[in-house]
VEXDOTOR-154796 format. One record per residue (C-alpha): x, z, y. Coordinates in steps of 0.1 Angstrom, whole numbers, plus 5000, padded with zeros to 4 digits. Layout:
XZY
...
! end
This chain:
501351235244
498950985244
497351075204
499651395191
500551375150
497651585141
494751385155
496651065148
496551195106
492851325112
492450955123
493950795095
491651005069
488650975093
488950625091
489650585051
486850785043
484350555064
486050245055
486050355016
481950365010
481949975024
484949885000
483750054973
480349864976
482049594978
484449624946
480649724927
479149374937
482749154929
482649364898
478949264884
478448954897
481948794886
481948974855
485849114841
487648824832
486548624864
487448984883
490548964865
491148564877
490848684912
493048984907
495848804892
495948564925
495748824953
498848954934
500948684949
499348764982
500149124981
503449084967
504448814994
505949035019
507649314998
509149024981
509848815015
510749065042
513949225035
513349525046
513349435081
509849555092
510549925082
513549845106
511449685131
509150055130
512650255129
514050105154
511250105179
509650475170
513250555178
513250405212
516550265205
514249905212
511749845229
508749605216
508949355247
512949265231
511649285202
508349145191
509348755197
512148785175
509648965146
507348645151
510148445143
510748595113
507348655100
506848255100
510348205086
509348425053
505448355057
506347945054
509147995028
506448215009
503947925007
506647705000
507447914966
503747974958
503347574957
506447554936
504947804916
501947604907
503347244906
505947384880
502947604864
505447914866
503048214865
500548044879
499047764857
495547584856
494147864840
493948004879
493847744897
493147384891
493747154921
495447184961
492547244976
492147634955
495547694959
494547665000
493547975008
496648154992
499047935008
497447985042
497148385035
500748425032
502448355063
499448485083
499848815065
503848815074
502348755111
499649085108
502949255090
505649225114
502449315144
501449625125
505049755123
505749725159
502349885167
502850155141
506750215158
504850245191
502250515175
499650295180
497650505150
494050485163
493950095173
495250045135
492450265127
490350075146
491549715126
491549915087
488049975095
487449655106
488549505073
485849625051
483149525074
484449185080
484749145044
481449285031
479749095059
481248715049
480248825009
477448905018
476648555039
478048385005
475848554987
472548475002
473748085012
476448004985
477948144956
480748394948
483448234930
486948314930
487948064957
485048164980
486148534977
489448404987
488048205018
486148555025
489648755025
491148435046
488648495076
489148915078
492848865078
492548595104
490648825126
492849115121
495848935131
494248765159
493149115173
496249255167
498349035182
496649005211
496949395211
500749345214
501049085237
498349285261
500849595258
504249435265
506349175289
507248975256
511348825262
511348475243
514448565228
516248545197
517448905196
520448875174
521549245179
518449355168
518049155138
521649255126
520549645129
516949625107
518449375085
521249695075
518949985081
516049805060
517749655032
519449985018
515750085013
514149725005
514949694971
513150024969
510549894984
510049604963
510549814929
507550004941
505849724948
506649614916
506049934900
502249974915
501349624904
503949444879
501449604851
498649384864
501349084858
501749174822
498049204818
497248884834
499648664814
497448824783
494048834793
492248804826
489649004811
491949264804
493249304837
489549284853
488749574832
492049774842
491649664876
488849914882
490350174867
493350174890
491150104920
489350414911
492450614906
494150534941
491450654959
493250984958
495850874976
493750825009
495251195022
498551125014
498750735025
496750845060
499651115069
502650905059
503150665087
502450955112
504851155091
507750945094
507550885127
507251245136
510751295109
512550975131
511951175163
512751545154
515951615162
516251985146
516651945106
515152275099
511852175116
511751865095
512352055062
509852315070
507452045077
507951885046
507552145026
504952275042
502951935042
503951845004
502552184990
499052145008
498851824994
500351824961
497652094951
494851894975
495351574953
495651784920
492151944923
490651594932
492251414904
490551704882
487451654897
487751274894
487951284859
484851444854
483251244873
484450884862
483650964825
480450934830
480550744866
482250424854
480050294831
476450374847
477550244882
479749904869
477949844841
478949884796
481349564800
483849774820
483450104799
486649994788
487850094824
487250484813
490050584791
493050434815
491250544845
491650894826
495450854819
496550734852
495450984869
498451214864
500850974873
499050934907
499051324914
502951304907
503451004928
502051264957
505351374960
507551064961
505150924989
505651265013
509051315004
510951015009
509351005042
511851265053
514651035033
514150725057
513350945085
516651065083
518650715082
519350765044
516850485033
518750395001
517850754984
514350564983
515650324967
517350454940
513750654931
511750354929
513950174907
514250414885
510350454881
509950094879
512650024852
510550284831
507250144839
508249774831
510149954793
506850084786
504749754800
507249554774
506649764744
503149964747
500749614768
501249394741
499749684710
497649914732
496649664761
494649814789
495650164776
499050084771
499349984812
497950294821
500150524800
503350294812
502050344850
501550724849
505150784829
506450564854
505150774887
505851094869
509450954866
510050854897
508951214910
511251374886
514151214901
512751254938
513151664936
516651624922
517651414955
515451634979
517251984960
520851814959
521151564989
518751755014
519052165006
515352195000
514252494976
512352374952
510552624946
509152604981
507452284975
504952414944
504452764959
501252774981
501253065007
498453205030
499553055059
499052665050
495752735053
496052895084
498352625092
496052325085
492752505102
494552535133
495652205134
492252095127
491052265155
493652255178
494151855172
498051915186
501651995167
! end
């Protein structure tokens, strides 16, 4: 094999832990020089950027990586067809956004003021269906270390054009936008060239193909979406109230994903390892095995992260976001219970049985948006946080009851450390193979 699973995850994390200084550094100087509710402003727009294809895609490019890591297609039948339909959604997309803010639904002047703001969003959106539907088909061809390559590539680009503005312009909103416009323009560029260098592309509509993602990925779409919804929808909520509101909480949930860099760096590499073993018994044990090391991993840092953002948050972003502490506190339990959901429903849609994934999101995210309704509008910036973490916790809860019913797993299994993890993990370490 070309990069086996183990050096492919060491990859992943390698990368996420160089990128992460540059990003961070970045998120400090957005932070202090746009102050919270100008942060907040700039939030509340990218939402409709990153909501654009979770919303928009149907489900089709978890097919698309399915399909292909499956071998049952390859990418040179495929990847004109996923073009096809990343401009399809990606125009439709900016066709809504516009709607959006001619009819001042969601997004009124408040945001944005005239066309030529909106720009860079409606441009964003059907270039990031593009660098969607191309990462998919890269990621169903294991192509971990050239995504790598582009995730760390991000950061730079971004800090680099911030940086330009800085000395020679301005940051505003719509210049940050313009910044996050050029990186993602790159990045698909790059990668699509990748592709095309890779494969003998068939300009064909491959109507077969289309028919089998469109039913694979829709029993797990809406799951999708609901999680979508679920990690973000608060930010909604917060945005409608206050802009300074959600600049504050923004930080505080920045913060508090950072601990899912382990977890989010084995998933892909998880699943497609899952879609390829054929023995059920080696996928359970690897589950198990992987869930326990990290469940405990993420626990300890989340302790640790606590301590260290009580007194961090305010001294490195300044008194106006020591607001940020207190949620930054109570999400992070949520996020050590949302460990489990994102390891084991990798083995759900390894497995063909995508709609198990969906039924756990939706159930989180009908209890997040309960508690968004009744605890935002007293508690604020508090009142998100709490929502979120009983939200994650929630969807875990249901998560073991599947994985114990639907899959045989013992539950006990997945809380109960053992020696040989550790042995398990050096060797990997060192050994780089599976």
């Amino acid at each position: 094999m070309a990069s086996s699973a183990t050096s492919s995850s060491l990859s992943n994390l390698l990368t996420r832990f160089i990128s992460f200084p540059i990003s961070f550094g970045t998120s400090i100087v957005l932070a202090k020089v746009l102050g919270p509710d100008l942060r907040g402003t700039l939030s509340y727009l990218l939402l409709f950027h990153s909501f654009s294809m979770p919303i928009l895609n149907l489900g089709l490019g978890t097919g698309v990586t399915f399909f292909i890591s499956k071998k049952d297609y390859s990418a040179d039948s495929t990847y004109f067809t996923s073009l096809l339909i990343a401009l399809i959604q990606g125009v439709f997309g900016s066709i809504l956004l516009f709607v959006f803010w001619k009819t001042s639904f969601l997004l009124t002047e408040e945001f944005i003021v005239d066309f030529s703001e909106l720009l860079p969003l409606l441009i964003l959106i059907p270039l990031n269906a593009i660098l969607f539907y191309t990462e998919r088909t890269l990621i169903g061809k294991s192509q971990f270390i050239f995504i790598n390559y582009m995730t760390l590539l991000q950061p730079i680009l971004y800090l680099s054009s911030i940086s330009v503005i800085y000395f020679f312009g301005q940051i505003t909103v719509i210049s940050v936008l313009y910044c996050i416009l050029f990186y993602n323009s790159v990045r698909t560029v790059i990668s699509v060239v990748k592709v095309l260098k890779q494969i003998n592309i068939q300009l064909s509509w491959n109507k077969l193909f289309i028919k089998q993602i469109l039913s694979y990925g829709l029993k797990g779409w809406f799951g999708r979406l609901a999680l979508a919804f679920n990690l973000r929808i608060d930010q909604f909520f917060l945005g409608s109230i206050s802009s300074y509101f959600l600049g504050v909480y923004v930080i505080a949930v920045q913060l508090a994903e950072i601990i899912w860099i382990i977890p989010d760096s084995l998933g892909p590499v998880l699943f497609n390892q899952i879609s390829a073993e054929k023995d059920e018994s080696k996928q359970l044990m690897l589950v198990e095995k992987i869930h326990r090391i990290l469940f405990f991993l993420v626990g300890f840092l989340a302790i640790a992260a606590g301590v260290i953002g009580f007194v961090f948050i305010p001294v490195v972003f300044g008194e106006e976001y020591a607001g940020s502490v207190m949620p930054f506190l109570f999400i992070l339990p949520g996020i050590v219970m949302q460990t489990s959901v994102k390891i084991l429903t990798k083995i759900f849609a390894g497995r063909g049985k995508i709609e198990y994934n969906s039924m756990i999101t939706l159930f989180g995210m009908g209890i997040s948006v309960l508690l968004y309704y009744l605890l935002i509008p007293k508690y604020g910036v508090l009142g998100a946080a709490v929502g979120s973490s009983i939200g994650y916790s929630a969807s875990s809860l249901l998560t073991y009851v599947i994985a114990v019913k639907q899959f045989k797993f013992n539950l006990t299994q997945f809380f109960t450390p053992k020696k040989s993890d550790f042995h398990w993990v050096k060797s990997k370490v060192l050994k780089k193979s599976i």
